[in-house]
N, C-alpha and C positions, 0 to 999 in steps of 0.2 A: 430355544433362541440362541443363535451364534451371535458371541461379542464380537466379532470382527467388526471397525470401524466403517461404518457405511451400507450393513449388511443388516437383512431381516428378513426373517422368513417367510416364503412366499405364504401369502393366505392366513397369515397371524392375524385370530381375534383379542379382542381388545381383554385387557388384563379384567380379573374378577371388580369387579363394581366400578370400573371403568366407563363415564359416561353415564350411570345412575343420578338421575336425580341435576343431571346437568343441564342448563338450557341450553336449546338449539337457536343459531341465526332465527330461525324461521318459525318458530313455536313457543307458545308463552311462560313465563317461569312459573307459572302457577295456575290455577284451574280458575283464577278473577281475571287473568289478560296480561297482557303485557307489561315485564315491570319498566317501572318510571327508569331504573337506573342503567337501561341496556337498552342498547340501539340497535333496529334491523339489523341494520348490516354488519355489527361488528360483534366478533363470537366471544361467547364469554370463556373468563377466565380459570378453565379445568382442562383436562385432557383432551387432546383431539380423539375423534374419531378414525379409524384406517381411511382413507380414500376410496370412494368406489371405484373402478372399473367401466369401460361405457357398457359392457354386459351385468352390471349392477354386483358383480364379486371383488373383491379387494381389488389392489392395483399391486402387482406383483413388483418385489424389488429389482433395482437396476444392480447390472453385476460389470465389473470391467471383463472385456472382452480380451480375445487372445492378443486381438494386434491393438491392444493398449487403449480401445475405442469403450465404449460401454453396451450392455449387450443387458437382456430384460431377460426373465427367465419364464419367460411363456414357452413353453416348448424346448428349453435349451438348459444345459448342463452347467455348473460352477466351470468356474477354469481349472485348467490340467494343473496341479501342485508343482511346482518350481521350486525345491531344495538348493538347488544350485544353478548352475549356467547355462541349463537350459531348463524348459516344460516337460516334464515327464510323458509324452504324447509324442507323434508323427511330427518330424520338424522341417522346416521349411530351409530353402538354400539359404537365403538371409540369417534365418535360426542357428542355421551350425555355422558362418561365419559369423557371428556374431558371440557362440558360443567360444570358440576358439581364441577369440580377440579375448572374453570375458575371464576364459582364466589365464589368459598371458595377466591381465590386470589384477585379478584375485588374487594370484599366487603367483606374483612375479617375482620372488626372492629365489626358492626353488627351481622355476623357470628361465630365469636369467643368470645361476650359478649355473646350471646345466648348460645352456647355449655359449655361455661366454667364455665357461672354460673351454667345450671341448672345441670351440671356434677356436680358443686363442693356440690349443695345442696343434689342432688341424693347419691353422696356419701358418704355423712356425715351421712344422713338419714339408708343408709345401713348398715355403719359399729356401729352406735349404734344399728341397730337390731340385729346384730350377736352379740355385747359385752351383752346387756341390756337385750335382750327380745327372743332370741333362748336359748334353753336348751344345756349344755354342750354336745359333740361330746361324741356316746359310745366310751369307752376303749376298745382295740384289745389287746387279750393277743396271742403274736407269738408261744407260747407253747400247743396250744389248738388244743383239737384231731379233725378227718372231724369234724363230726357234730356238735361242741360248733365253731367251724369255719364257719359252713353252716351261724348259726344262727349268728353268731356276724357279717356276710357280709350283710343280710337281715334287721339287726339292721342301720350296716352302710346305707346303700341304701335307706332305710324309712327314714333318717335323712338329707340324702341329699336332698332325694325330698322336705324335709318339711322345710328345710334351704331357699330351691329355690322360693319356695312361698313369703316372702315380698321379694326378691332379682328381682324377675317378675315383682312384683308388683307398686315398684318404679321406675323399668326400663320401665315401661309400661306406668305412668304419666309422667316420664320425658322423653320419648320420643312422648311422646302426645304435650306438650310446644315447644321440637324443633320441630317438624313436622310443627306445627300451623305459628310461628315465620319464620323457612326459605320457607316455601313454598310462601308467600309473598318475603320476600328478594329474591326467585328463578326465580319469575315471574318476578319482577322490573327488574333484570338482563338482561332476555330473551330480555328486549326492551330498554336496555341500560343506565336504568335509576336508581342513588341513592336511597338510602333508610337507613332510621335511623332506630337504635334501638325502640325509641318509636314511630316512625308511622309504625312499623311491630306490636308493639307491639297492637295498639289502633286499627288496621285492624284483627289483627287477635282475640284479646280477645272476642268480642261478638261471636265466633262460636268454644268457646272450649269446651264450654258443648256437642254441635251436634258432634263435633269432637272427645270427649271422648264415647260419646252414640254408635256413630258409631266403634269406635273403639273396645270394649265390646262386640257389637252386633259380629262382625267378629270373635275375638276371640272363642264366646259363641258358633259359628257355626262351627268354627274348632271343638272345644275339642268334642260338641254334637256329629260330627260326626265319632272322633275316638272310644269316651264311647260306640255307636251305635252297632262299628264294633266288640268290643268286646263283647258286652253286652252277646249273645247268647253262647260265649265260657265260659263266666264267669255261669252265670246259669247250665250250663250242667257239669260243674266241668272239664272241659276239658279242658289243657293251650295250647295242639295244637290249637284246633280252635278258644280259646282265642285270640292266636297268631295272626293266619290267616286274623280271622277278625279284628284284633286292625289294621293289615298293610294295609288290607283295607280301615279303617277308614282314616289313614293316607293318604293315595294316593287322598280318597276323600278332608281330609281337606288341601292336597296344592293345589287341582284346584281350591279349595272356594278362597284359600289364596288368589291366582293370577286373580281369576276371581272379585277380586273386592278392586284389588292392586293400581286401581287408582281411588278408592273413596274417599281419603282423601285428595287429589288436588281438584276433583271434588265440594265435598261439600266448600273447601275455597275460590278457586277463582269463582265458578259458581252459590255462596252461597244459594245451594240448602239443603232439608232434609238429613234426612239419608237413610230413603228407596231412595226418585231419585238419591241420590248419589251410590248407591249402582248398583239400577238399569243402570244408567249414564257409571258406570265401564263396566260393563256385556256387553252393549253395545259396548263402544269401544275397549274393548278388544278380543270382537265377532272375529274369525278368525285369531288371532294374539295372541292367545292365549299363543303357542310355543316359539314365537318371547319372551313375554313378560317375558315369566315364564326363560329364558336362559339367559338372560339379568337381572332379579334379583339375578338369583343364581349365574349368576359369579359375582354380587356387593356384596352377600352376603359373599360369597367365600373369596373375595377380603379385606372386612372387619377385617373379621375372622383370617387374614392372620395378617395385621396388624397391631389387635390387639393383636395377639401372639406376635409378635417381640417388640413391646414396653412394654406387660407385663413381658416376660420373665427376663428380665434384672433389672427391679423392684422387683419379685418376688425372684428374688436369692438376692441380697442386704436385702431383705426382710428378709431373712430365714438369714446371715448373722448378722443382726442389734438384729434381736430377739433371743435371747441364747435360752431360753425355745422352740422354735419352732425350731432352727438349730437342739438343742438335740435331742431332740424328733423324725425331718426325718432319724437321724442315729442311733438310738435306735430301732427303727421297730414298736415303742409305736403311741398310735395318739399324734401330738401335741397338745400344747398348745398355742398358739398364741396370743400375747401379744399387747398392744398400738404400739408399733414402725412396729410389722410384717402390722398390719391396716391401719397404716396410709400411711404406703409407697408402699404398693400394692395398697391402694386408690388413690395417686399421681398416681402411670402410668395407673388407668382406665379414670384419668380425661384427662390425656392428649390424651391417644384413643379415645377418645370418643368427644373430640377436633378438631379427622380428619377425624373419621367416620363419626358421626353424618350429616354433612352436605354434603359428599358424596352420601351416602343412602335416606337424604333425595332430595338433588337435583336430584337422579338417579329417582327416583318416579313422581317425577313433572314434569319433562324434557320428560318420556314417558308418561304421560299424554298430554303434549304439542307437540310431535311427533302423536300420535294416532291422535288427532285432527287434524294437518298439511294433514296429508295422507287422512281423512276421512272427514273432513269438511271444509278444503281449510284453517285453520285460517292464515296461515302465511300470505292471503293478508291481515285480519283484523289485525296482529302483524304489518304488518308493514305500515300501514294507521295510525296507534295507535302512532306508533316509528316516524311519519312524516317521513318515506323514502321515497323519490318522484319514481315512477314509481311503488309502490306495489308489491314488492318483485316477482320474479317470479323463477318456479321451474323447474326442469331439467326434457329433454325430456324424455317421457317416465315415468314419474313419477305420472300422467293421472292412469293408471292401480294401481303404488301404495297405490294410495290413497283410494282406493275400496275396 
């Protein structure tokens, strides 16, 4: 018998002398008739009987179901063991965000000294590049005919790109630390178990190098192959087929993207290279390719969203606090943007970036943690790992999933 509250085993008969010598509703206490002190209908005062069945065998117990509903165990399995933030089984899109969101809240101290500091440093680091080390934003004069307008947009648009460079470049280290940092706190989760800031930190620091290498490499292989796409339009003076083939190049560098979206799990928990991590991705993402890429772009999506609505609200107080810059949006001139407009559009990216971060990155390690459930069974080894007694077991039918 399992003491679990609510739970009984299918087909349990009834204990030894259980029901012996008990009247039934329906049958008399004794071999003279029916006694004076017990009514048809009301059953007497000893043990019930199990319930029949309408095929006259017990009545099997009700079990909770995976999506929280109750499920009868005619035909169907206990549910998948839950150590942690998720079901040890095949997870659903909802599952892994929901996973994600569960250890931002389980292990938000860990979570939030990682996000907040390397936000606060990444921040700081940026907006002295824009004060210190960018060159002033060209001047748009509103009075300037087409063509000193052609030119002063082309001015603008060269300046933005050239802005965006350390802006990438800081957001690309500091999401290189959190990566490294929650993908350990993500895994700990999975199997239900604590984790400090400095034993993430002392697990993950010996593989930030392979994790930056690898990180670079990926990048290096997008951009190769959008320059690629263009490259022939650019030669031939042509910006249609410049065009054509840049959005080529593009289309090639998001299946790179997603096809080796779970190399950086790969290389931290399975502390391999960077080529087998890489190769390691390709793999598990072999066939699921679809799955995986619709599943980043709505986290991406979701992000994005976000972080719109926390910056927005920042960004007008922003322009409010700065005279020079309020003047300037309503003047039609470029601003000028002052210490107070910096510092307080850098408060609302820290705090985005607070509830992203560990979103995006739990979202990445959780389908790497799903890919393997479905394709190499880990969830028994997750949950042999978690000490759940029975080794987690997965829903019928989920055999084919994992293929």
């Amino acid at each position: 018998m399992n003491d679990t509250p609510g739970w009984a085993s299918p087909g349990s008969a009834r204990s030894d002398g259980q029901g012996d010598g008990v009247p039934r509703p329906d049958e008399p206490a004794d071999a003279a008739g029916p006694s004076s002190k017990w009514s048809k209908q009301q059953p007497p005062a000893g043990q019930w009987a199990p319930p029949t069945a309408p095929g006259g065998g017990p009545v099997p117990p009700v079990q909770a179901g995976w999506g929280g509903g109750q499920r009868s165990s005619w035909g169907g399995p206990p549910p998948a063991a839950k150590p942690g933030v998720i079901p040890l089984r095949p997870l659903g899109v909802g599952e892994i965000l929901d996973g994600a969101v569960s250890t931002l809240r389980a292990h938000w101290r860990p979570v939030l000294a990682v996000t907040i500091t390397v936000s606060v440093i990444s921040q700081i680091a940026d907006i002295l590049v824009q004060r210190y080390v960018l060159p002033k934003a060209p001047s748009m004069d509103p009075d300037a005919g087409p063509e000193e307008a052609l030119n002063q947009a082309v001015d603008a648009m060269q300046f933005s790109m050239l802005a965006m460079v350390p802006t990438l470049i800081i957001a690309l280290i500091a999401t290189l630390f959190v990566t490294a940092m929650l993908t350990i706190v993500v895994s700990r989760s999975v199997l239900g178990r604590q984790v400090t800031l400095s034993e993430a930190w002392s697990e993950a620091r010996p593989r930030l190098l392979s994790l930056l290498g690898l990180t670079l490499a990926i990048v290096l292989m997008c951009t190769a192959a959008i320059a690629v796409g263009a490259l022939p339009g650019i030669l031939l003076g042509s910006d249609a087929l410049g065009t054509l083939g840049g959005l080529a190049g593009v289309v090639v560098a998001i299946w790179l993207w997603v096809r080796y979206a779970l190399a950086s799990p790969a290389l931290m928990l399975e502390r391999q290279g960077i080529a087998p991590s890489m190769r390691r991705s390709a793999k598990l993402v072999n066939g699921a390719w679809w799955r995986t890429f619709g599943i980043l772009l709505l986290v991406l999506v979701l992000t994005i969203i976000v972080s719109m609505i926390i910056a927005m609200p920042f960004g007008l107080l922003a322009y409010m606090a700065d005279g020079d810059g309020l003047s300037g949006l309503f003047s039609g001139t470029t601003p000028e943007f002052g210490w107070p407009f910096l510092i307080i559009t850098g408060i609302g990216a820290v705090i985005a970036s607070a509830i992203t971060y560990p979103i995006s990155a739990g979202v990445t390690v959780l389908l790497y943690v799903d890919q393997r459930i479905r394709r190499e069974a880990l969830d028994l080894e997750l949950a042999r790992a978690a000490g759940v007694a029975g080794s987690g077991s997965s829903a019928p039918g989920d055999d084919t999933s994992r293929s």
